[in-house]
MITOR-798843 format. One record per atom (N, C-alpha, C): residue in one letter; chain; atom name; x, y, z. Coordinates in steps of 0.2 Angstrom, whole numbers, plus 5000, padded with zeros to 4 digits. Layout:
<nodes>
[A A CA [X Y Z]] ...
</nodes>
This chain:
<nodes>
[X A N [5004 4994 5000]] [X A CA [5000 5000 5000]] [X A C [5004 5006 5000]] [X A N [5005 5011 4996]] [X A CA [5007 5017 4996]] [X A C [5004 5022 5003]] [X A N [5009 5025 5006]] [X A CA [5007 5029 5010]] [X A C [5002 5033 5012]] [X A N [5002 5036 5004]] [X A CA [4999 5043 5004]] [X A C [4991 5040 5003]] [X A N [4991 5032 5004]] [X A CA [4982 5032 5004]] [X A C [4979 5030 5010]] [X A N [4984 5032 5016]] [X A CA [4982 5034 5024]] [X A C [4978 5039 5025]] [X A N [4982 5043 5020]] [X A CA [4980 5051 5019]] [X A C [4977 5054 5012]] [X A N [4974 5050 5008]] [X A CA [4974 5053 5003]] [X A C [4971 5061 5002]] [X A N [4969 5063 5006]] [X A CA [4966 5071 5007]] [X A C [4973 5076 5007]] [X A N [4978 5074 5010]] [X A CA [4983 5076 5013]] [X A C [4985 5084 5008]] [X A N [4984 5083 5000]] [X A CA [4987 5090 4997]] [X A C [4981 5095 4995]] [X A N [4975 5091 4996]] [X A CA [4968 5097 4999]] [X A C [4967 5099 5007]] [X A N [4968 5095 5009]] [X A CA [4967 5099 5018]] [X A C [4971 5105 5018]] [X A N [4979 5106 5016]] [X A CA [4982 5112 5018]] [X A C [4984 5114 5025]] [X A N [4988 5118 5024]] [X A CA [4989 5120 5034]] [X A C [4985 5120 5039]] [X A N [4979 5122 5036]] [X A CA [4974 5121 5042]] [X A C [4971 5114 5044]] [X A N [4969 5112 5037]] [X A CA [4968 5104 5040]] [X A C [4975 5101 5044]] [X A N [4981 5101 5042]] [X A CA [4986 5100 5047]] [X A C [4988 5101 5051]] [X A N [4984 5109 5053]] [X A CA [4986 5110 5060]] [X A C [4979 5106 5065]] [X A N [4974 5107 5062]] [X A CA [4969 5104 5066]] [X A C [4970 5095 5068]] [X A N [4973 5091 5063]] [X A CA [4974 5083 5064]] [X A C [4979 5085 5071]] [X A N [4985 5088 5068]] [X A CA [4990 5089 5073]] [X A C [4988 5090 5080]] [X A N [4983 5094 5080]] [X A CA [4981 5097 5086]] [X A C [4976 5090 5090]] [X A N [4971 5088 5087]] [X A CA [4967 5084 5089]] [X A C [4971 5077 5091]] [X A N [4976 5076 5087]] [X A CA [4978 5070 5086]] [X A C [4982 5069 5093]] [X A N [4987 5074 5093]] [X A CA [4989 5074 5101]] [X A C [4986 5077 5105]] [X A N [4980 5080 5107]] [X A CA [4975 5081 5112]] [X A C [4974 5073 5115]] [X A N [4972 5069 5109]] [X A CA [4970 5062 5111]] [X A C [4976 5058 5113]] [X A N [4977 5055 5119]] [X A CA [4983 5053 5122]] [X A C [4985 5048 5119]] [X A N [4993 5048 5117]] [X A CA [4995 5042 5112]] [X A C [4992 5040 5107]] [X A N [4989 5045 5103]] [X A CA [4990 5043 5097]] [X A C [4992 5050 5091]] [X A N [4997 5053 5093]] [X A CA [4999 5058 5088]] [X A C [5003 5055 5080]] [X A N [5004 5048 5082]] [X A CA [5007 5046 5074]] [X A C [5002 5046 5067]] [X A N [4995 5048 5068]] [X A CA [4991 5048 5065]] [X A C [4995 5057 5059]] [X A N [4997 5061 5063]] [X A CA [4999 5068 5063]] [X A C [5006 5069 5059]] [X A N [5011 5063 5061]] [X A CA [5014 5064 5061]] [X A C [5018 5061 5053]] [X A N [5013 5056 5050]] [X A CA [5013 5052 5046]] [X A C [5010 5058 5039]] [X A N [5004 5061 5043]] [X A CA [5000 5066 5038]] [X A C [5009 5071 5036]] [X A N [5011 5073 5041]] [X A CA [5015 5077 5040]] [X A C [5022 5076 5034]] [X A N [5021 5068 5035]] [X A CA [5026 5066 5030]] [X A C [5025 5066 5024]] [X A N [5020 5063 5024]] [X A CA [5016 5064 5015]] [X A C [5015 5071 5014]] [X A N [5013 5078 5017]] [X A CA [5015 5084 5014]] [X A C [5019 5087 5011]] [X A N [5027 5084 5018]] [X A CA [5031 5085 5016]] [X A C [5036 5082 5010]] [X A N [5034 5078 5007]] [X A CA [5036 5072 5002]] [X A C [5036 5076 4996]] [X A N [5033 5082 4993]] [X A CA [5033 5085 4988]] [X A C [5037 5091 4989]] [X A N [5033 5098 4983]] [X A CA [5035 5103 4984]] [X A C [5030 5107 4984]] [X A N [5025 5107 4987]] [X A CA [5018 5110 4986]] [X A C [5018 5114 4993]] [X A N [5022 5111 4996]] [X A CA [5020 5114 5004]] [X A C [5027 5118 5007]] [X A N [5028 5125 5008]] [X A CA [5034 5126 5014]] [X A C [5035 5121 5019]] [X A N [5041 5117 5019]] [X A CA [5043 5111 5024]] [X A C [5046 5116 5031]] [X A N [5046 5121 5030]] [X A CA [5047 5126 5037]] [X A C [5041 5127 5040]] [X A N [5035 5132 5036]] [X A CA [5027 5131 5038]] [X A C [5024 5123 5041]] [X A N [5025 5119 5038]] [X A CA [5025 5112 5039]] [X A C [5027 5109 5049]] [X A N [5032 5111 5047]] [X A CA [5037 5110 5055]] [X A C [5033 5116 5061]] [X A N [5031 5122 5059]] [X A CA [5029 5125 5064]] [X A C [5024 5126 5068]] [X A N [5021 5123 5061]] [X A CA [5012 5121 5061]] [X A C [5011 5116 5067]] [X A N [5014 5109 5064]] [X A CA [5014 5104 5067]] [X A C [5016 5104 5076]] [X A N [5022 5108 5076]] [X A CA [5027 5107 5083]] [X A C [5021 5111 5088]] [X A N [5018 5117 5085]] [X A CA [5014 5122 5088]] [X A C [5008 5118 5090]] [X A N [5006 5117 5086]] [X A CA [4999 5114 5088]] [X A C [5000 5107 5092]] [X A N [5003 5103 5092]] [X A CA [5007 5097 5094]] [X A C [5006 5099 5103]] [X A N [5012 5103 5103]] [X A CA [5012 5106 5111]] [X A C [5009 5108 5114]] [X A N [5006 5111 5110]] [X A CA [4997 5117 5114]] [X A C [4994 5110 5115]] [X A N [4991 5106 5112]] [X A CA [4987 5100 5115]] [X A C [4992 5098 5120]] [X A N [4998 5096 5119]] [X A CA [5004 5092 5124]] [X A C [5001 5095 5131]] [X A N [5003 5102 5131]] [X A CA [5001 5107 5135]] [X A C [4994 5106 5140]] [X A N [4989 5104 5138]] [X A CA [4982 5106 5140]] [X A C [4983 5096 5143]] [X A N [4985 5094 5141]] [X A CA [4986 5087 5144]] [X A C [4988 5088 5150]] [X A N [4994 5091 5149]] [X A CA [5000 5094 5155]] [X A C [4996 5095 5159]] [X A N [4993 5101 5159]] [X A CA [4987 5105 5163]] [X A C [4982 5099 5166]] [X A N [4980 5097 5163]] [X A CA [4973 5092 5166]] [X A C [4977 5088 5170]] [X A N [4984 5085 5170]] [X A CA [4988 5081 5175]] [X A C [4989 5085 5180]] [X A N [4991 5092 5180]] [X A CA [4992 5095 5182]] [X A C [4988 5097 5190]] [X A N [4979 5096 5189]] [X A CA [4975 5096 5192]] [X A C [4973 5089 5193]] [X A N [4974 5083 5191]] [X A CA [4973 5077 5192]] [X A C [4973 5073 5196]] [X A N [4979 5075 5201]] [X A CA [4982 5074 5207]] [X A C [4977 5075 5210]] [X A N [4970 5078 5211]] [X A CA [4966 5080 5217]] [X A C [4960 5076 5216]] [X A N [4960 5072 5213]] [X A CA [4954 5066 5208]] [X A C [4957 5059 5211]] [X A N [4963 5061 5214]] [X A CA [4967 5053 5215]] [X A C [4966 5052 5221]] [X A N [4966 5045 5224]] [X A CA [4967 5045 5232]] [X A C [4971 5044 5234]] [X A N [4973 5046 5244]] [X A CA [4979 5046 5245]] [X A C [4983 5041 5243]] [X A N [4981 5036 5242]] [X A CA [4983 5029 5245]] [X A C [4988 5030 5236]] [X A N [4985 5032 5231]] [X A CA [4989 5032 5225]] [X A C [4994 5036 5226]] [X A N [4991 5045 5227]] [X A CA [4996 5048 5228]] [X A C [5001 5047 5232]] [X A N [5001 5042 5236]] [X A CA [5008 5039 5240]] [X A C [5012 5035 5236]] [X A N [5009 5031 5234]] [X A CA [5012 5024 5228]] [X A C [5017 5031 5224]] [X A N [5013 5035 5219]] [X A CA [5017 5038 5214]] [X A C [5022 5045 5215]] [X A N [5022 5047 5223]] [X A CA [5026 5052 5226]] [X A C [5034 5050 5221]] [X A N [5035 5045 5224]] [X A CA [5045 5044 5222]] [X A C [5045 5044 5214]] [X A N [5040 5041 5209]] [X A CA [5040 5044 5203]] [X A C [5040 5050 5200]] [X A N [5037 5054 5206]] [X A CA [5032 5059 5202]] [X A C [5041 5064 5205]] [X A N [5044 5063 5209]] [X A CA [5048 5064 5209]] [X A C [5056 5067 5205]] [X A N [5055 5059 5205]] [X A CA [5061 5056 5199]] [X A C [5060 5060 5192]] [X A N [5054 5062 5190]] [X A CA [5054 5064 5183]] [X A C [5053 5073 5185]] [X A N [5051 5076 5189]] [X A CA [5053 5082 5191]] [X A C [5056 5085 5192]] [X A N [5064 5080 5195]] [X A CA [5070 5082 5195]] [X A C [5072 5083 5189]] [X A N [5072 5079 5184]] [X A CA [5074 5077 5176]] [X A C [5068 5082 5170]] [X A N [5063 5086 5173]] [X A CA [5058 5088 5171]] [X A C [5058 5090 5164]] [X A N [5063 5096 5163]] [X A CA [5064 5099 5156]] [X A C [5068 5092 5151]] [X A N [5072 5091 5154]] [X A CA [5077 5085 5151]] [X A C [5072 5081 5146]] [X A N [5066 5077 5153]] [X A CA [5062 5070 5152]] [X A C [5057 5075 5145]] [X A N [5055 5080 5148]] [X A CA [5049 5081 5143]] [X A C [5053 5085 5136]] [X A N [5058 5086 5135]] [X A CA [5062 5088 5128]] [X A C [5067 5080 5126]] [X A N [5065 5076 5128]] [X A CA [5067 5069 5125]] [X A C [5060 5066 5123]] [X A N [5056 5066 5126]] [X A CA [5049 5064 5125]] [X A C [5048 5066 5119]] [X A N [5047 5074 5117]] [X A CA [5046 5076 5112]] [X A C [5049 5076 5106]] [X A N [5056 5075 5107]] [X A CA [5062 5074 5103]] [X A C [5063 5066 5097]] [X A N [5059 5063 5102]] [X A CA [5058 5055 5101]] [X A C [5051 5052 5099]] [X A N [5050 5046 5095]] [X A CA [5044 5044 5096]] [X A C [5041 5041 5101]] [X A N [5044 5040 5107]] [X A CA [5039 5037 5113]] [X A C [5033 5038 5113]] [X A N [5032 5032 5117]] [X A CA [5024 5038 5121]] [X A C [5026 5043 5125]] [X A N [5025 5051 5121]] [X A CA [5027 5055 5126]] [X A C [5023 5056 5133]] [X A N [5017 5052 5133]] [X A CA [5011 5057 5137]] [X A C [5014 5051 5145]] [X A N [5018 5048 5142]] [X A CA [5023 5043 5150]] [X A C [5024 5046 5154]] [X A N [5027 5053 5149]] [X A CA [5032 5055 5155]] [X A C [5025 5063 5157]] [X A N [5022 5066 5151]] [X A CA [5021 5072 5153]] [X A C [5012 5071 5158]] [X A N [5011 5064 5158]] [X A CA [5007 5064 5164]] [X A C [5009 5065 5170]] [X A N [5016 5062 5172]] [X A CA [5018 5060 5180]] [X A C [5019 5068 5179]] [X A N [5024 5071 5176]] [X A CA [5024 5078 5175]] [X A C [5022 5081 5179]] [X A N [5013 5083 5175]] [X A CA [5009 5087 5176]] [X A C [5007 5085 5185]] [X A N [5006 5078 5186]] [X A CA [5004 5075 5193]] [X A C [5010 5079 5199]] [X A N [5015 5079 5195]] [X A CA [5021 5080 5201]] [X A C [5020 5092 5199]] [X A N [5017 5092 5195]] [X A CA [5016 5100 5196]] [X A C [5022 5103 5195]] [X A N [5025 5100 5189]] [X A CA [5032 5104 5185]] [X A C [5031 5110 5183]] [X A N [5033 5114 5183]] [X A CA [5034 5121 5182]] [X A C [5031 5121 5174]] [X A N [5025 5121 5172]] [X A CA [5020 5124 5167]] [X A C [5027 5128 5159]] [X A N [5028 5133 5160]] [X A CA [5032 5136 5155]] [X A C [5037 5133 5154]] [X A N [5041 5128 5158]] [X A CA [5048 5125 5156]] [X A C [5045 5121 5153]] [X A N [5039 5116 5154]] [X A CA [5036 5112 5151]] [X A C [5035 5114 5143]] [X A N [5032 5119 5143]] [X A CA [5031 5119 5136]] [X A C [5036 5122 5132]] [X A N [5041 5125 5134]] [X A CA [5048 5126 5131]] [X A C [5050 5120 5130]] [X A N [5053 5116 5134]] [X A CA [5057 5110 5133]] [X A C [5052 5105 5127]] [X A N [5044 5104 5129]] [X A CA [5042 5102 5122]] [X A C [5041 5105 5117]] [X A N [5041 5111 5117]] [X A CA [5039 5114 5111]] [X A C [5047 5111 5105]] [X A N [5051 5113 5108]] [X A CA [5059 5112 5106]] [X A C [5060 5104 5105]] [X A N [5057 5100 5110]] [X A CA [5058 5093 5106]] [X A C [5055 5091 5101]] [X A N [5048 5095 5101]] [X A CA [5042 5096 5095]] [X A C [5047 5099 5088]] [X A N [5049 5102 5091]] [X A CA [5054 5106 5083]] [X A C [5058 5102 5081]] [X A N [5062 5099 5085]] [X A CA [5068 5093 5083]] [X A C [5064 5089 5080]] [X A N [5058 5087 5081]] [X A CA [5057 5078 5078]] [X A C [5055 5079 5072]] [X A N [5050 5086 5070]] [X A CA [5046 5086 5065]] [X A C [5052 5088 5060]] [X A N [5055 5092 5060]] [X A CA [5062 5093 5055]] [X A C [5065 5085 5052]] [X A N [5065 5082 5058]] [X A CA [5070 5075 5056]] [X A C [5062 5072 5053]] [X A N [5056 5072 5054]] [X A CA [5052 5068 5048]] [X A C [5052 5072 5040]] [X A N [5050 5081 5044]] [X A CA [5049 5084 5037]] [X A C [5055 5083 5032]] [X A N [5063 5086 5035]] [X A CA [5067 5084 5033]] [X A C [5069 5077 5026]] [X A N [5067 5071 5031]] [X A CA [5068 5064 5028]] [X A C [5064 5064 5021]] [X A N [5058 5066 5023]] [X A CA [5052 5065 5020]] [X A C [5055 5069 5012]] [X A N [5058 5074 5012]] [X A CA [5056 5080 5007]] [X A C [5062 5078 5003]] [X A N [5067 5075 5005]] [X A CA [5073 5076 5001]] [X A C [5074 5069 5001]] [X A N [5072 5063 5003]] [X A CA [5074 5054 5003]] [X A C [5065 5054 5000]] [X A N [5059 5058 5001]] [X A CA [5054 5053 4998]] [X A C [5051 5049 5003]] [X A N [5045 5044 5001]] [X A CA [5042 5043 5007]] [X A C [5043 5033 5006]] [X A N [5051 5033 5002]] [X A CA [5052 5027 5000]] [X A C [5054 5023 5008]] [X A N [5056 5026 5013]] [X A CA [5059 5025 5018]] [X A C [5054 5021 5023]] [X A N [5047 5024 5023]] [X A CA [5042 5020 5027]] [X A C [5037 5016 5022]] [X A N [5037 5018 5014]] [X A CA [5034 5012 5012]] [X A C [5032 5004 5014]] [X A N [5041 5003 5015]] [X A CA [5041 4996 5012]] [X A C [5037 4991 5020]] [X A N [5037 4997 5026]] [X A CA [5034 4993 5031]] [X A C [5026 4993 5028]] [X A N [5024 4994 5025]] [X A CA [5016 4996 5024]] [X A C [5016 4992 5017]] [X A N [5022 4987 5011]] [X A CA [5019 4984 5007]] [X A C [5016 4978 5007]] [X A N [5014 4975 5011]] [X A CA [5009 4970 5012]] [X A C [5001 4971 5016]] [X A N [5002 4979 5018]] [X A CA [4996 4981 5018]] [X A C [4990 4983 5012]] [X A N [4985 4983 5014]] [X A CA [4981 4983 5005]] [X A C [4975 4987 5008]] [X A N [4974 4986 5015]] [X A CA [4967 4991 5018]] [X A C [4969 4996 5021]] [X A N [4969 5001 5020]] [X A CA [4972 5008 5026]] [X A C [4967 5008 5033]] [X A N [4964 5005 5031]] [X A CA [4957 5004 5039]] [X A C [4961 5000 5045]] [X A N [4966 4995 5041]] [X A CA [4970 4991 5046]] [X A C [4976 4997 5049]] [X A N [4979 4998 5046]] [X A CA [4984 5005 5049]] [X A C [4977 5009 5055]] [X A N [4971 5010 5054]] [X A CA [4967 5015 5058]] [X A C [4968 5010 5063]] [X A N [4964 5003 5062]] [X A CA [4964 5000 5069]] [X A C [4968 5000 5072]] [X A N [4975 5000 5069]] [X A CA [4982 4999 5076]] [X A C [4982 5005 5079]] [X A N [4979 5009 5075]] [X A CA [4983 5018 5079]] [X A C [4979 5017 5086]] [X A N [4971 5013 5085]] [X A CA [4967 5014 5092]] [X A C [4970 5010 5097]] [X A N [4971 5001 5094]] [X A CA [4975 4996 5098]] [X A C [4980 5000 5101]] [X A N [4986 5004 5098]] [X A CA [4991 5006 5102]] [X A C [4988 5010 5108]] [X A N [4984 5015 5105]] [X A CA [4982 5022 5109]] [X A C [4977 5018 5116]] [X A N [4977 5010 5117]] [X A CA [4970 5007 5121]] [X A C [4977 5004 5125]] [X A N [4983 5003 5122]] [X A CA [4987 4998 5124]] [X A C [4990 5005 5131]] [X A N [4993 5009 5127]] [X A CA [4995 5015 5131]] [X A C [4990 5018 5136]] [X A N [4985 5019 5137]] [X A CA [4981 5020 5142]] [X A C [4980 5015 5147]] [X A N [4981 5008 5145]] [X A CA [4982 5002 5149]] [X A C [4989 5004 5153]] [X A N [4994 5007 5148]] [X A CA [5001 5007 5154]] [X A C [5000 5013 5158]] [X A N [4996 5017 5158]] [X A CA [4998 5024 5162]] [X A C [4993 5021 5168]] [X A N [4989 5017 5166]] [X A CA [4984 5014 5172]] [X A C [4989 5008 5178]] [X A N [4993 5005 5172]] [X A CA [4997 4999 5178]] [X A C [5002 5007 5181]] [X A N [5004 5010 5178]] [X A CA [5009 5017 5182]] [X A C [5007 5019 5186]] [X A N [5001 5019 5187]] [X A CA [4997 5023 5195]] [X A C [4995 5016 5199]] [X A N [4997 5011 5198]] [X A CA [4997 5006 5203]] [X A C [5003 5003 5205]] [X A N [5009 5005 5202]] [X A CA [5013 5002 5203]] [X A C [5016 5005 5210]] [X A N [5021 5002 5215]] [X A CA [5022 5004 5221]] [X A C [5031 5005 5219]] [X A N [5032 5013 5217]] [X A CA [5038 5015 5214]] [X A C [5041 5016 5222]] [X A N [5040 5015 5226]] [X A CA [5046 5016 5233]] [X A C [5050 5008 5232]] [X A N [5046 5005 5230]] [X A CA [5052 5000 5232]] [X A C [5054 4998 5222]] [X A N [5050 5001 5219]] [X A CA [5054 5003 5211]] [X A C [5061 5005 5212]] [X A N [5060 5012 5216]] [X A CA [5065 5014 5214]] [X A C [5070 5016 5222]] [X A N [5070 5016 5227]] [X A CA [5069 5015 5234]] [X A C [5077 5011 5233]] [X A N [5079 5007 5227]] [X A CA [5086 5004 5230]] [X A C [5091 5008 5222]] [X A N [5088 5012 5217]] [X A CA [5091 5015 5211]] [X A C [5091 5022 5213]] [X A N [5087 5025 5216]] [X A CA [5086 5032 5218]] [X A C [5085 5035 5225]] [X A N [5086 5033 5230]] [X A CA [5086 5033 5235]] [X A C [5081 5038 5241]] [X A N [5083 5044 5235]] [X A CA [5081 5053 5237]] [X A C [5075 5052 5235]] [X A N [5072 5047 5231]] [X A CA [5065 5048 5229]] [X A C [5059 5046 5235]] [X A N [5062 5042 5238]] [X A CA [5057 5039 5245]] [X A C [5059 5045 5250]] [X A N [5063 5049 5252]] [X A CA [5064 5050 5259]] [X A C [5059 5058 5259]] [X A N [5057 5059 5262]] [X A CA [5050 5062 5266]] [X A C [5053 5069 5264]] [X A N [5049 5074 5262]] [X A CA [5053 5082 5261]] [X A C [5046 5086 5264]] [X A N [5046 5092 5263]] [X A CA [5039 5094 5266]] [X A C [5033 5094 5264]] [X A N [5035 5093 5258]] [X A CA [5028 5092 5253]] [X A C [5024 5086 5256]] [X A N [5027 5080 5258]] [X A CA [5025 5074 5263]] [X A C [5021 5075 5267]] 
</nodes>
């Protein structure tokens, strides 16, 4: 199956359609590949500014990033104590490392929303958040836009030649996005003191927030 028939719209939607899949697709947690694949087929020609492309995307990408950030941010008060003690030493560990964890999140195709859930629960400082992603946002879309426009979209074909329905590409996007809400669910069960309590020490000892 040729790529471009994931998205066969892709040279009629235009920046707006692009900024809105982008926006929407990462509002919805774990599953921005939908965004990100549309971005590649764009950029695969000459029809579009591959600079507008990158800014559209990383902008709008964030902003939703952001509003996630934000809902975790207040989500903590939804949880009960008994969680909020289980994920204190995580919530932790990834606050220390805050700007770092969420400009590699975004820099990479992970499930970024791993790390910018505990984030938001640990109450990371809002603006560094969205500097550090906005910027990992810029890095990653450059290296697809990039690939896309000067190598051609010969590079992610050949995983999609034995697909013939683009409907199957649809169901996986939801499988993953069902898979990854299952992991952030075992992440708030898991008892991180004794996780991390012999790798991280400083995460379990008692400070005043306690």
């Amino acid at each position: 199956m040729d790529l471009s028939a994931i998205f066969p719209f892709a040279d009629e939607i235009g920046y707006l359609g692009l900024a809105l899949v982008s926006f929407f697709a990462s509002l919805i947690p774990f599953v921005p590949l939908p965004s990100f694949i549309l971005l590649a087929t764009m950029a695969a020609g000459d029809k579009f500014n591959i600079h507008y492309l990158v800014l559209i995307t990383a902008i709008t990408s964030t902003v939703a990033k952001q509003i996630i950030f934000l809902i975790s941010y207040g989500g903590r008060k939804m949880m009960t104590e008994k969680t909020r003690k289980r994920m204190k030493p995580f919530e932790k560990l990834v606050k220390r490392y805050g700007a770092a964890a969420a400009f590699v999140a975004a820099a990479t195709p992970i499930p970024d929303d791993l790390i910018y859930v505990p984030l938001g629960l640990a109450r990371y400082n809002p603006l560094r958040f969205f500097i550090s992603t906005l910027a990992g946002k810029l890095v990653l879309c450059y290296v697809i836009v990039l690939v896309s426009h000067y190598f051609g979209m010969n590079y992610l074909e050949p995983i999609l030649e034995n697909v013939d329905d683009p409907m199957i590409v649809y169901i996986g996007f939801v499988i993953f996005a069902v898979t990854m809400v299952a992991a952030i669910l075992v992440l708030l069960r898991l008892d991180w003191a004794k996780l991390l309590g012999k790798f991280a020490p400083w995460t379990v000892q008692k400070d005043d927030d306690d």
